[in-house]
C-alpha positions, 0 to 999 in steps of 0.5 A, a space after each residue: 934608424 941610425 942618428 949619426 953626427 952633424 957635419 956642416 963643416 962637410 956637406 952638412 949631412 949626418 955620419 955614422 961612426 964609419 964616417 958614412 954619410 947616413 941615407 935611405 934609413 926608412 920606415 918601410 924599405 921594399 927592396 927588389 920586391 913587387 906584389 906588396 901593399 902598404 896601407 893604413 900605417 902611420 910611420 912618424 917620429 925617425 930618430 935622425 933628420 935629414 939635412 936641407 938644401 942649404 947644405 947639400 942635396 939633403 939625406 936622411 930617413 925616409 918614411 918609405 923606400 921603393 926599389 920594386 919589379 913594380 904592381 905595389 899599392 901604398 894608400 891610406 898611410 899617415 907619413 909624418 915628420 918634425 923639424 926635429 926628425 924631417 923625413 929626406 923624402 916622404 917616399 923616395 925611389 931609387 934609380 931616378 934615371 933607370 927604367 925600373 926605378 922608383 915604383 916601376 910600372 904597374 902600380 896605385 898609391 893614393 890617399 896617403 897624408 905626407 907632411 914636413 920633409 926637406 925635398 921632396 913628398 915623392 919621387 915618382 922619378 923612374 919607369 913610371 910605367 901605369 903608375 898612377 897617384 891620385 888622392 894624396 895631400 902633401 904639406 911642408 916639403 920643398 917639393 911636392 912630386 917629382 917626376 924627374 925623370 919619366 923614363 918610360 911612362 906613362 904616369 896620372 897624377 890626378 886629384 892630389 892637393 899640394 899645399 903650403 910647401 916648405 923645407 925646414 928654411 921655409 923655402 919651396 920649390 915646386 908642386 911637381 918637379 919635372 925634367 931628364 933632357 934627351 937622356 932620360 925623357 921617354 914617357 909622358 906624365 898626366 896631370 889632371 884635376 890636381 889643387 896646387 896652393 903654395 909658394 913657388 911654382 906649379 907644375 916645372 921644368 927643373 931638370 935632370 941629368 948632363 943634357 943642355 936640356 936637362 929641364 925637358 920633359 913630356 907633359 899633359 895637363 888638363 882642369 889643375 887649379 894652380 894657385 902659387 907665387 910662381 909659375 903655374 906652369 913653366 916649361 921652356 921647351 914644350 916639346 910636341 908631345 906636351 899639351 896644356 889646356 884647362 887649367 886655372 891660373 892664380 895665386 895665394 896673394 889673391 889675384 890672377 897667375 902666369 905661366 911661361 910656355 915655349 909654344 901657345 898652350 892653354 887656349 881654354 886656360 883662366 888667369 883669375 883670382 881663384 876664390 876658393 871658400 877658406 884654404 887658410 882652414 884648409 877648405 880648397 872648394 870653390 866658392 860659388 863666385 869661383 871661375 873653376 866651377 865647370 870651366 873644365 873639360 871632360 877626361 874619359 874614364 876620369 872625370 866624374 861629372 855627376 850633379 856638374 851640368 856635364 862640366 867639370 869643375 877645375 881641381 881636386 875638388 868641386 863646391 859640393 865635395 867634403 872639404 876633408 882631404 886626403 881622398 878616403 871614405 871616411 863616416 866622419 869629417 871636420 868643421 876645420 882641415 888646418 888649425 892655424 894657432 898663434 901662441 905668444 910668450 908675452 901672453 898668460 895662456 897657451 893657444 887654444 882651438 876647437 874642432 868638430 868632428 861631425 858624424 852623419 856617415 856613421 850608422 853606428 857608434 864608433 871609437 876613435 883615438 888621437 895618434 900624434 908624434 912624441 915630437 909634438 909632446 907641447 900639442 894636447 889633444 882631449 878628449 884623447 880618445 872616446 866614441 862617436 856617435 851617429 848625427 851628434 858632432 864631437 869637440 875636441 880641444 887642442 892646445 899648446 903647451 908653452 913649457 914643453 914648446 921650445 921652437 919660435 917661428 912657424 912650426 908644422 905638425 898633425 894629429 889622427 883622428 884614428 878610427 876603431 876600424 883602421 880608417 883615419 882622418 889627418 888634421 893639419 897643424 900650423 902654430 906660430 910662436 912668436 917669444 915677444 913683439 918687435 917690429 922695424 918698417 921702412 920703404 926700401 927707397 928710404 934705406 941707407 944706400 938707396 940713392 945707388 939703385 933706380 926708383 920706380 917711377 911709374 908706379 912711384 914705389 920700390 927701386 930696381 934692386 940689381 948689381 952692377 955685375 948681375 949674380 956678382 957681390 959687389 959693394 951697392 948695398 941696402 944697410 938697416 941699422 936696428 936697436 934691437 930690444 931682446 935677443 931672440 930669432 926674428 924675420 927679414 921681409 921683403 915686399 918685392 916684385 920678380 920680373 920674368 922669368 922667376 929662375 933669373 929673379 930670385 935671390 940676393 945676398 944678405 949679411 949679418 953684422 959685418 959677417 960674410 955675406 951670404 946668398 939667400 933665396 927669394 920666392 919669385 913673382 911677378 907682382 908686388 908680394 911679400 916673402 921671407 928671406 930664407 937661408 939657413 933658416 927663415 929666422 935670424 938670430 939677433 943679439 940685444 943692441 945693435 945690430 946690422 943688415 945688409 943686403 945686397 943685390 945679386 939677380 935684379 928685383 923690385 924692392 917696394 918695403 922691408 920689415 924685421 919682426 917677430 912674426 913668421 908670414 903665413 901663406 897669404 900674409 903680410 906683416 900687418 895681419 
């Protein structure tokens, strides 16, 4: 692959020495091709990155790229990137709007493990004509699977688990994104007993083409588990082939979801808190007390309803399923599927956490080795290889390596427990590093330049935060004025509430020290919840001394507290845990 310079000063992407724009460099490039499987590979490590949306439409290495006559099958690959070299997208198809783009017809890709990208974990987009997607996990992109546009169709997305979306600024998008207008809309898209749990939105009318309903599209939705700050379910045209029904409702911050439809859907739908057992570890079951257990319905020649009294259970998984995802048949699992490390230079020693592997489907021994990027040099994983042995669990130690990590912030990675005869197991890796401990606290009501906006007073918290000229910078501002103790990156949180629809309610303009203000973006939800201000990165860097923040008003939202700090949030948080 190519490297290439950096040009903010164009569109932020990367050129050759022919002054090109660099693009479509990929693992795996399979070009007018079909009758192909790709399986078992692990394709990491780009020696470019892509730009994120900050900048332009993001471009950069893929880890696959399909241009295919269709009957490809891709399963059981680990495709991983880094905030050093982030993929573009996961596996990106060409021609979104053309019959034959993206996987064409007739194909499987399934139990693949996709993680940290600037847009998007797949493009299905294309013909979509019988191809199905099912068992896949994806992580750390803006977007999970785009299906924009279905130009023949029809396509099954089923049993996936989308989680803790983010590019490289930690902004989402949505799981499934979803559009082609009049245009390019021909074929429907299936989703069934996928787990969504993430910021942004669920399944989305985002758009395609020139149409004025760009964002239309045909869809089918039955038992998804949409647990996201956003939207599960936007689509503001549901035209009358679209049929949403079964599907459960809720979010990370612990309470019941929405969804905005243009037509009565979801007669049988649930908005409820989704108590699942530990997805901060990565376990995605239901609870015993979860609302998703056999609340669903059956799909024919899907639904596997064995042992779930003939109902089943909403989502990828159900309460007696292995926690270990993506869908393969492993002799092995986990205690943990998320290792979630903290790791502070202000303390002596480096992060530490142990894992279990656990063995009771093996009948023999067996050896395995750890597989990670040269990224992730600073992650030591030991025993790094060894064999397991059938009912004895193994543990392994994984730690941080402060000297060689020279991110802050919150820093995706993985590591594969590779198995001697191909088969893998991907752990998903999360480690917050914060350089030294700062935090300022105030109620937004309490800002300099508060008296301009309106309190709310039937919930006595938070003030309608809107311009005088909606979308226009004017001079209402909220103004911060901060001595900060030690150069270093910090963060901007905001506990805010996002009236609908969320599209219309989530952003506003910030600026640093008297620079020009900028717009930032602002994870939508209609209920009080905290979220991190994202623009060219989710951190800001702040000089020692004074410092200013200003912020002002561009699309209307509640503001109830503002915090800076050295903390990134986790999905879920608040700056008190």
């Amino acid at each position: 692959g190519r490297v290439g310079t950096h040009r903010p000063d164009r569109d932020g992407k990367y050129y050759d020495a022919n002054n090109k724009a660099i693009n479509w460099d990929s693992g795996i490039n399979i070009d007018l091709s079909k009758r192909i499987v790709i399986e078992h590979n692990f394709i990491h490590d780009p020696r470019s990155t892509a730009n994120s949306w900050f900048y332009s439409h993001p471009a950069g290495p893929n880890a696959i790229f399909l241009r295919t006559l269709g009957q490809i099958v891709i399963r059981h690959n680990n495709l991983i990137g880094s905030n050093q070299h982030r993929w573009n997208d996961v596996i990106e198809g060409y021609g979104n709007g053309k019959i034959d783009g993206g996987a064409n017809c007739d194909s499987d890709i399934y139990g693949n493990y996709m993680t940290i990208a600037n847009d998007d974990g797949i493009e299905l987009d294309g013909g979509q004509c019988n191809v199905r997607f099912w068992g896949n996990q994806i992580q750390n992109t803006l977007c999970g699977i785009s299906t924009a546009a279905n130009v023949r169709g029809p396509s099954f997305i089923f049993n996936n688990l989308v989680a803790n979306l983010g590019d490289e600024r930690g902004a989402t998008g949505s799981a499934v994104k979803n559009g082609g207008g009049t245009t390019y809309t021909h074929g429907i898209s299936h989703f069934y007993h996928n787990t969504f749990y993430t910021r942004g939105s669920g399944i989305r009318a985002v758009g395609y083409g020139k149409d004025d309903n760009r964002s239309m599209f045909y869809g089918v939705s039955r038992n998804n588990l949409l647990v996201v700050s956003g939207n599960g379910i936007r689509d503001p045209h549901a035209p009358e082939q679209c049929d949403y029904d079964y599907d459960l409702f809720a979010t990370p911050y612990n309470s019941a979801g929405a969804y905005t439809i243009a037509r009565p859907m979801e007669q049988h739908g649930i908005k409820s808190k989704a108590q699942l057992r530990d997805p901060r570890h990565g376990d995605y079951r239901p609870a015993t007390s979860s609302p998703a257990n056999h609340a669903g319905i059956i799909i024919a020649g899907l639904t596997d309803v064995k042992n779930q009294s003939n109902k089943p259970t909403i989502g990828s998984f159900t309460a007696t399923d292995s926690p270990s995802f993506p869908a393969r048949k492993l002799p092995i699992q986990t205690d943990q599927q998320h290792l979630l490390i903290t790791v502070t230079d202000t303390v002596g020693h480096a992060g530490v956490q142990k894992i279990n592997i656990q063995t009771n489907g093996l009948t023999e021994p067996m050896r395995y080795t750890i597989q990670k990027n040269d990224a992730f040099g600073w992650l030591k994983v030991t025993p790094q290889n060894g064999t397991l042995k059938p009912g004895q669990s193994q543990a392994l130690t994984v730690e941080v390596d402060k000297t060689e990590l020279k991110e802050t912030g919150m820093i995706p990675a993985a590591f594969i427990i590779k198995l001697q005869d191909g088969r893998s197991l991907p752990i998903t890796v999360s480690v917050k590093h914060v350089s030294h401990s700062y935090t300022f606290k105030q109620l937004a009501k309490d800002c300099h330049g508060a008296d301009y906006f309106t309190a709310d007073t039937g919930q006595d918290q938070g003030i309608w935060f809107t311009a005088t000229q909606d979308r226009k910078l004017g001079d209402r501002k909220l103004t911060l004025n901060l001595d900060i103790p030690q150069t270093g990156d910090y963060y901007l949180h905001l506990q805010v509430k996002c009236p609908e629809p969320g599209g219309h309610h989530d952003s506003a303009f910030l600026s640093l020290n008297n620079e020009p203000a900028r717009q930032i973006g602002i994870s939508p939800g209609d209920y009080w919840h905290w979220v991190t201000i994202s623009g060219k990165s989710d951190a800001m860097r702040l000089e020692k001394g004074a410092n200013r923040i200003e912020l002002y008003p561009r699309e209307s939202i509640w503001i109830n507290q503002i915090v800076v700090n050295t903390m990134p949030l986790g999905l879920g948080q608040t700056p008190e845990d």
